[in-house]
C-alpha positions as a printed NumPy array, in Angstrom:
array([[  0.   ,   0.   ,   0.   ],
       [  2.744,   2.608,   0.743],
       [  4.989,   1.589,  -2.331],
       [  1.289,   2.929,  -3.937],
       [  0.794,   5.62 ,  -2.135],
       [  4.517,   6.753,  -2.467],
       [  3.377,   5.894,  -6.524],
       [  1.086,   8.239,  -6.828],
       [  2.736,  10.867,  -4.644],
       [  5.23 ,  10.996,  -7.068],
       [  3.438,  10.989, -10.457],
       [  1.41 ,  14.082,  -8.921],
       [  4.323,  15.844,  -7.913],
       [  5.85 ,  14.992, -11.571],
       [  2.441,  15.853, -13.452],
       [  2.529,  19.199, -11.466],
       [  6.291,  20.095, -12.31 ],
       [  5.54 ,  19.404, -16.148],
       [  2.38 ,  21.604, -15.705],
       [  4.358,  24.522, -14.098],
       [  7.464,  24.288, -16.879],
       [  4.848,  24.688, -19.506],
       [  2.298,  26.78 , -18.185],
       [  4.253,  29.228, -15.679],
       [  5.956,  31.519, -18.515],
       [  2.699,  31.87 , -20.534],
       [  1.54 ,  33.286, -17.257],
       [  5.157,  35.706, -16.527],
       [  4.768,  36.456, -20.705],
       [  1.173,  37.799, -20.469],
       [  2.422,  40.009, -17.157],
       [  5.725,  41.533, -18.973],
       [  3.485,  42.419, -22.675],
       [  0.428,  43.894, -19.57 ],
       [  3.251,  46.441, -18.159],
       [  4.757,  46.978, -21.545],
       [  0.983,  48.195, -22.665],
       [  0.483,  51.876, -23.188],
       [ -0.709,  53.908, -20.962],
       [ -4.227,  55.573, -21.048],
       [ -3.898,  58.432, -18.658],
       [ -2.628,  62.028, -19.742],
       [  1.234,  61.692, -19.847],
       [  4.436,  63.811, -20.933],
       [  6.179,  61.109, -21.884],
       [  6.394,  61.08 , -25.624],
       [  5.359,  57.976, -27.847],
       [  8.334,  56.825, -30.191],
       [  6.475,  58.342, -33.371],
       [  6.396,  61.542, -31.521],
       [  9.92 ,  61.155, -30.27 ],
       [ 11.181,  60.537, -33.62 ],
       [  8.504,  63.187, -35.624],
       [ 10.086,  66.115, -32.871],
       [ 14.201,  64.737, -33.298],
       [ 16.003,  67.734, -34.742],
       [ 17.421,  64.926, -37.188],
       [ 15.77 ,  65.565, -40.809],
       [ 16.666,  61.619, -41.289],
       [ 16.542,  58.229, -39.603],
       [ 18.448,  55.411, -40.383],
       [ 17.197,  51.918, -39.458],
       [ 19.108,  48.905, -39.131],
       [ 18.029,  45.876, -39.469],
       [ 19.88 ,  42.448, -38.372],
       [ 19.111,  38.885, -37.881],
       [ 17.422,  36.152, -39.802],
       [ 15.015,  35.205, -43.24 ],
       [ 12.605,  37.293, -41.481],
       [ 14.212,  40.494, -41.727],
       [ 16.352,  39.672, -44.914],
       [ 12.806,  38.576, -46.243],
       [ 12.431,  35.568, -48.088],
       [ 11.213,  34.852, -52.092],
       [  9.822,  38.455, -51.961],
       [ 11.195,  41.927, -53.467],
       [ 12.817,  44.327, -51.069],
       [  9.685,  46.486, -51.182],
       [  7.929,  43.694, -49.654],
       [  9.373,  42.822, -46.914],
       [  8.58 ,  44.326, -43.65 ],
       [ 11.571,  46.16 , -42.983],
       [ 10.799,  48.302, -45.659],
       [  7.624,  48.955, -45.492],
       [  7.742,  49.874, -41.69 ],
       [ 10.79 ,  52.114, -42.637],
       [  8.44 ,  53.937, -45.628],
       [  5.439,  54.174, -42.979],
       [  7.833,  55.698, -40.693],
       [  8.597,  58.456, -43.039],
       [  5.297,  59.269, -43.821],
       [  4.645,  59.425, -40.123],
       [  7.502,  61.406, -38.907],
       [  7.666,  63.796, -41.944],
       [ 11.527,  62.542, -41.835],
       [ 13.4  ,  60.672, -44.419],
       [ 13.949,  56.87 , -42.931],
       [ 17.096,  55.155, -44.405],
       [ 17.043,  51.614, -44.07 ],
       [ 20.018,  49.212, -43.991],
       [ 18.873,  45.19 , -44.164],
       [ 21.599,  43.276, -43.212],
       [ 19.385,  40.169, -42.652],
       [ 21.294,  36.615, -43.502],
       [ 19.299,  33.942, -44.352],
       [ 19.43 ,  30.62 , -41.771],
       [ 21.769,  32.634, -39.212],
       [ 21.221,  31.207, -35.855],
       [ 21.436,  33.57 , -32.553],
       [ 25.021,  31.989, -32.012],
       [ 26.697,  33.272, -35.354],
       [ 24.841,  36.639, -35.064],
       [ 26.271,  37.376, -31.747],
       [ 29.818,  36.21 , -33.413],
       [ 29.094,  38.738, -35.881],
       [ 28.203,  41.288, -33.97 ],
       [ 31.011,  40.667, -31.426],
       [ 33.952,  40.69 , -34.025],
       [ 32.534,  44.03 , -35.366],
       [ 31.361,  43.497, -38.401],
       [ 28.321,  45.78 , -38.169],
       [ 29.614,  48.551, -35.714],
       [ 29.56 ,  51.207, -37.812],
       [ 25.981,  50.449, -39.2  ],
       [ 25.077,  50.162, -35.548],
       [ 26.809,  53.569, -34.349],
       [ 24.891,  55.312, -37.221],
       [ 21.684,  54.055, -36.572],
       [ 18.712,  55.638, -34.56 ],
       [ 16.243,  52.781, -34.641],
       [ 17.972,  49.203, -35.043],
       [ 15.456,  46.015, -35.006],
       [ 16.623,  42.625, -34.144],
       [ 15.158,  39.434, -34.963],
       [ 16.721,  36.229, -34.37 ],
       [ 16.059,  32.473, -32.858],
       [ 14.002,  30.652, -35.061],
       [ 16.691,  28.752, -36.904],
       [ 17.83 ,  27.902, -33.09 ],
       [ 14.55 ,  26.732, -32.344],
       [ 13.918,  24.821, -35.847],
       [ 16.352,  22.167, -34.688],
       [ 13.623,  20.8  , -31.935],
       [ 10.221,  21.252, -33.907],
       [ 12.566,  19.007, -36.675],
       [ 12.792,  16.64 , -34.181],
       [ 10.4  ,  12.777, -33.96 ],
       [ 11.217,  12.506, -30.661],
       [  9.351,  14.806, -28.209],
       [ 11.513,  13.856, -24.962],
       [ 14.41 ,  14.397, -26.936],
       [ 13.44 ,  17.99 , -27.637],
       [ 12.453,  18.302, -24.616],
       [ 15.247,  17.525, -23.002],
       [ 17.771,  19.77 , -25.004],
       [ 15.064,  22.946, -24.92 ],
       [ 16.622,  23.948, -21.717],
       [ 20.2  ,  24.315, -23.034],
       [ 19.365,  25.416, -26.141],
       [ 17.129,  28.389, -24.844],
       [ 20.653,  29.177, -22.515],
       [ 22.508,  29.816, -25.127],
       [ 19.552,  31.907, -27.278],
       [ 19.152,  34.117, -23.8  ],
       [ 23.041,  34.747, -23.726],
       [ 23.481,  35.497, -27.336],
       [ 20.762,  37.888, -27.391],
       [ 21.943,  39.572, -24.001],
       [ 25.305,  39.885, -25.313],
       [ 24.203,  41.25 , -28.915],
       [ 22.103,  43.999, -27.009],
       [ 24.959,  44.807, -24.748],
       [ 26.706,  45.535, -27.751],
       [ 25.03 ,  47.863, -29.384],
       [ 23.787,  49.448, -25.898],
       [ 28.27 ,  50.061, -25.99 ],
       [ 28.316,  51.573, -29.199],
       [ 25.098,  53.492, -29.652],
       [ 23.439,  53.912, -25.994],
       [ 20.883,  56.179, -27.59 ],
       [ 19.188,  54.025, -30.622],
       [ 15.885,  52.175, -29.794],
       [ 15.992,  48.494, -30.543],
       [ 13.271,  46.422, -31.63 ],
       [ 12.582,  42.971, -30.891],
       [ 10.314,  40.497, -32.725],
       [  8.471,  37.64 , -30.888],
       [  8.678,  34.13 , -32.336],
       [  5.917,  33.   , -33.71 ],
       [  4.508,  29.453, -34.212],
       [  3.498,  29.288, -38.465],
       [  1.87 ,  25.467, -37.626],
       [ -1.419,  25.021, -37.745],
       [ -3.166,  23.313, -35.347],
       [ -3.647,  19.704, -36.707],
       [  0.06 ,  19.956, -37.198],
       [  1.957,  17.132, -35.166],
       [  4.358,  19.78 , -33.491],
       [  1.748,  22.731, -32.889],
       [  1.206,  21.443, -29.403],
       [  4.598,  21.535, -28.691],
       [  5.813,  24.885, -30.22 ],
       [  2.495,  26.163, -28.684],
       [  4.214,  25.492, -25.18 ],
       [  7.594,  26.551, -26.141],
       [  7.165,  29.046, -27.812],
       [  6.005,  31.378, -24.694],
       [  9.378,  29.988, -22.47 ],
       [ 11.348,  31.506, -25.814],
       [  9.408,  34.795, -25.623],
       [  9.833,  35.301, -22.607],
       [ 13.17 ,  35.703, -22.487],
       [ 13.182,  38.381, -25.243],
       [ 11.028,  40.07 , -23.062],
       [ 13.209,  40.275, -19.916],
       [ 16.147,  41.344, -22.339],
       [ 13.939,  43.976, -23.369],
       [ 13.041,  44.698, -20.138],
       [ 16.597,  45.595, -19.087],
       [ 17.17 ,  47.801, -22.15 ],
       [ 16.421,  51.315, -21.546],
       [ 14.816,  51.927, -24.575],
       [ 12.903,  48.95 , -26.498],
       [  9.919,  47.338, -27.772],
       [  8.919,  44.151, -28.379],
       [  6.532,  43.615, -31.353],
       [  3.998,  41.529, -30.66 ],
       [  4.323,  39.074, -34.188],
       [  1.908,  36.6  , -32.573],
       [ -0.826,  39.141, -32.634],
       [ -0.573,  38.825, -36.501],
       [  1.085,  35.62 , -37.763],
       [ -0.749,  32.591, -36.203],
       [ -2.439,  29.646, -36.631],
       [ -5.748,  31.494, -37.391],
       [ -3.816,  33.876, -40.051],
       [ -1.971,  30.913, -42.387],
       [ -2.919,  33.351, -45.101],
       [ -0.07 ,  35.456, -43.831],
       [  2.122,  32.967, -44.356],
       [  4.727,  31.852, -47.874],
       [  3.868,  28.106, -49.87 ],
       [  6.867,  26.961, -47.097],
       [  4.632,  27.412, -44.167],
       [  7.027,  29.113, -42.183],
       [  8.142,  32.432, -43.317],
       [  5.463,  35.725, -43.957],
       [  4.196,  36.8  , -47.253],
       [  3.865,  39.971, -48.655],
       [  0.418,  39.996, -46.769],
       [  1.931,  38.686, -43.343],
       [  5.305,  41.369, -43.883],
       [  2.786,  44.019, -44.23 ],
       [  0.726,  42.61 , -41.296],
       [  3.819,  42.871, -39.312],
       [  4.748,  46.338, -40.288],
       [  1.356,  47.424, -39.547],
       [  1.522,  45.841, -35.986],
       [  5.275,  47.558, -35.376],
       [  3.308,  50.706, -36.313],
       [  0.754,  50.592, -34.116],
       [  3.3  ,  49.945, -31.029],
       [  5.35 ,  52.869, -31.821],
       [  2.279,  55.127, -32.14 ],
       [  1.319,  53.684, -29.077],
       [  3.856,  53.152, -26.678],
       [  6.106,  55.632, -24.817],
       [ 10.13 ,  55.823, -25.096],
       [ 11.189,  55.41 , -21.745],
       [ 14.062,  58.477, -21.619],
       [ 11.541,  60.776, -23.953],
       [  9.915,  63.396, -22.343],
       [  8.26 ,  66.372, -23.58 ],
       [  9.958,  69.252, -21.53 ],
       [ 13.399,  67.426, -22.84 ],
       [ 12.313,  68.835, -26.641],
       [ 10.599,  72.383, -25.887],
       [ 14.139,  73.071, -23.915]])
């Protein structure tokens, strides 16, 4: 009866540690995007259209590093999101936007972070007032490619290290060289739909990955994190290329729209209005 009792004891306590790994960061995720949400009251802070419409600059440049996403992929430059965002700026902000993709097709977090380390975009990043980052999905491609859920499972942990340090140390990079340049961050999102063996999975994931963009976000003075997941899901596969993975012309401009919206929206932290009429 006790080797039972003992049994059961443990398959609860097992069933509940599963249940908090999964469940726990969709829970910290949804708290991090609620205090990341604009604020409705009367404020001086200035939004990050209004911070960049009032810079004395007459230009902006925008850099933009990382993966397929932001090089784009089978579609012309004018398609892909970078670009649009960048024109939409303009019109905006009255200001011309330049925009620099420097996007690399299959780059993981781990050669990005080499890249950035050994210099290779420093003077794009010096230059630049608004530099986006997007990066992690060819990390996280390696387990959704995997047959074997506990073996995915079982490497998530160490391969979501090494994702958290890359991006840390990527951000602390530019934060050395250009202190002053917003950076934007792009969720992951999951392209599957939902009768798709692995959508359960990345469904779970996915938020644990998130998160941590979110908490490097959260320690960068001046950031936002676009919420892609808003826009490219499973119940917006139109948004998505014949591949089933990376965004159309439809989804790029669904993602530009959504990066629009968040800058019109939310306030830049170290903006404030007295700081211009000075």
């Amino acid at each position: 009866m006790k080797i039972i009792k003992y049994t059961l004891l443990i398959t609860l306590v097992s069933a509940l540690s599963i249940s908090a790994w999964f469940y726990y960061p969709q829970y910290q995720l949804e708290k991090m995007k609620q205090e990341s949400a604009p604020v409705t009251e009367k404020t001086n802070k200035l939004t990050y259209i209004d911070y960049y419409r009032t810079s004395p600059d007459s230009t902006i440049n925008h850099l933009a590093l990382g993966d397929s996403i932001i090089r784009g992929y089978r579609i012309t430059e004018e398609e892909n999101f970078i670009s649009q965002f960048s024109s939409q700026l303009g019109i905006e902000t009255g200001k011309q936007v330049i925009s620099h993709n420097e996007g690399i097709i299959g780059i993981t977090s781990d050669r990005l972070n080499r890249l950035v380390q050994d210099g290779i975009f420093d003077e794009a990043i010096k230059e630049a007032d608004l530099i986006t980052v997007n990066v992690g999905g060819n990390d996280i491609l390696t387990l959704v490619k995997k047959s074997d859920i506990y073996s995915a499972l079982k490497s998530f942990d160490s391969l979501q290290e090494g994702f958290s340090t890359n991006l840390s140390e990527i951000t602390a990079r530019i934060g050395v060289l250009n202190p002053s340049a917003t950076i934007v961050f792009l969720e992951l999102y999951n392209p599957m739909p939902t009768d798709h063996q692995f959508y359960s999975l990345a469904d779970k994931l996915l938020p644990k990955w998130n998160l941590l963009i979110y908490e490097t976000a959260k320690e960068t003075s001046s950031s936002i994190v676009v919420q892609t997941t808003n826009v490219i899901n499973s119940k917006n596969l139109q948004y998505l290329s014949s591949d089933g993975v990376h965004p159309n012309p439809l989804g790029n401009t669904a993602i530009s729209s959504q990066m629009l919206e968040q800058f019109q929206q939310q306030h830049k932290a170290d903006a404030v209005l007295a700081n211009r009429e000075n």
